[in-house]
C-alpha positions as CSV (number, residue, x, y, z in Angstrom):
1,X,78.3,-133.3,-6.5
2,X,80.1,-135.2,-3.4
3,X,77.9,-136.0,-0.4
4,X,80.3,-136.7,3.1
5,X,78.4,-138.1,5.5
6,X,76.3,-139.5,2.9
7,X,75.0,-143.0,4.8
8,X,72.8,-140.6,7.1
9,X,68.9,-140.9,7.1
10,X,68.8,-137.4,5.7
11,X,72.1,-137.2,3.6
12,X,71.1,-140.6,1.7
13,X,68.0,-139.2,0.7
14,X,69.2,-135.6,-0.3
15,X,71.7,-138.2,-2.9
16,X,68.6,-140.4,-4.1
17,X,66.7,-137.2,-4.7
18,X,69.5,-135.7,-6.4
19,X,70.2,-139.2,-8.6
20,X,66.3,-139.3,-9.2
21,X,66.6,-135.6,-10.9
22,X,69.7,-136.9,-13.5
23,X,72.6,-135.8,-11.2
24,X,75.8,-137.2,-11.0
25,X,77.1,-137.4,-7.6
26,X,78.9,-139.9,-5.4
27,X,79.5,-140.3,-1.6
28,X,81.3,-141.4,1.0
29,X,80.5,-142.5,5.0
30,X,83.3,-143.2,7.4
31,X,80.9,-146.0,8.8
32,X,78.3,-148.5,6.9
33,X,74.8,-148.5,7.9
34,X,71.6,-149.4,7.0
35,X,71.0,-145.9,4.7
36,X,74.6,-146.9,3.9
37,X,74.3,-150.2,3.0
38,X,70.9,-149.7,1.1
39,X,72.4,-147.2,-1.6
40,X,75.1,-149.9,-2.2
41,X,72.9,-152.5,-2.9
42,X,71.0,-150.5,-5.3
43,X,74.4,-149.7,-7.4
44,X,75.3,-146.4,-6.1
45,X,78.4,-144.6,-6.4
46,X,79.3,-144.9,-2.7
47,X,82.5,-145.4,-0.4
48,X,83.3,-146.4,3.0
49,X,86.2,-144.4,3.6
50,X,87.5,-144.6,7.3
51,X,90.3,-143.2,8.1
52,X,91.7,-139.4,8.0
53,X,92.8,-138.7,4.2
54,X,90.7,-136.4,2.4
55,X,88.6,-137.8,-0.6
56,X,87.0,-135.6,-2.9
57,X,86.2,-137.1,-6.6
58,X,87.9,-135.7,-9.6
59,X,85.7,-132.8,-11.0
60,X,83.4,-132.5,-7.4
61,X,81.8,-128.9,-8.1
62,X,80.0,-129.1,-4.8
63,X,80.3,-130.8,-1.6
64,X,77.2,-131.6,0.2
65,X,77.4,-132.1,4.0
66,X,75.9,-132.2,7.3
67,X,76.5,-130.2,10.9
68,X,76.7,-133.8,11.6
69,X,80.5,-133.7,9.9
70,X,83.4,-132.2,11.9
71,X,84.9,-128.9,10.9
72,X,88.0,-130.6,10.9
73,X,87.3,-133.1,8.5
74,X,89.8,-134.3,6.5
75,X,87.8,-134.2,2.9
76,X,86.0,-130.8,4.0
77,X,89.4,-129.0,5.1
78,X,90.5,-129.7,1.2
79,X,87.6,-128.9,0.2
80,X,87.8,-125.6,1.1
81,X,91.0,-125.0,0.3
């Protein structure tokens, strides 16, 4: 499981919830923030990836994300393709 958008109040706690219950899952922001910067300082699997090239994780089988994320979105685009 990928979360985009994941340094959000509500996306960073969809991935702790999702960690708590055993499941893999990484995430990236294209900013740092305090939600952000609080999953990195507890060890999580999450990237600041500004910029406009897509980034999904090898073996993603879903991609969470928020209304929050543009349509045109780099990482959602290939996601979907």
């Amino acid at each position: 499981m990928h979360f985009l958008g994941v340094g959000g109040a509500g996306m960073s706690s969809l991935f702790r919830l999702s960690r708590y219950f055993g499941i893999r899952a990484t995430g990236t922001d294209s900013a740092r923030g305090e939600y952000f910067d609080s999953l990195v300082s507890d060890g999580e699997e999450v990237e600041c990836m500004a910029g406009g090239a897509p980034f999904l994780p090898q073996g993603t089988e879903l991609l969470v994300y928020s209304l929050a994320i543009d349509e045109m979105d780099a990482t959602l685009s290939a996601a979907r393709e």
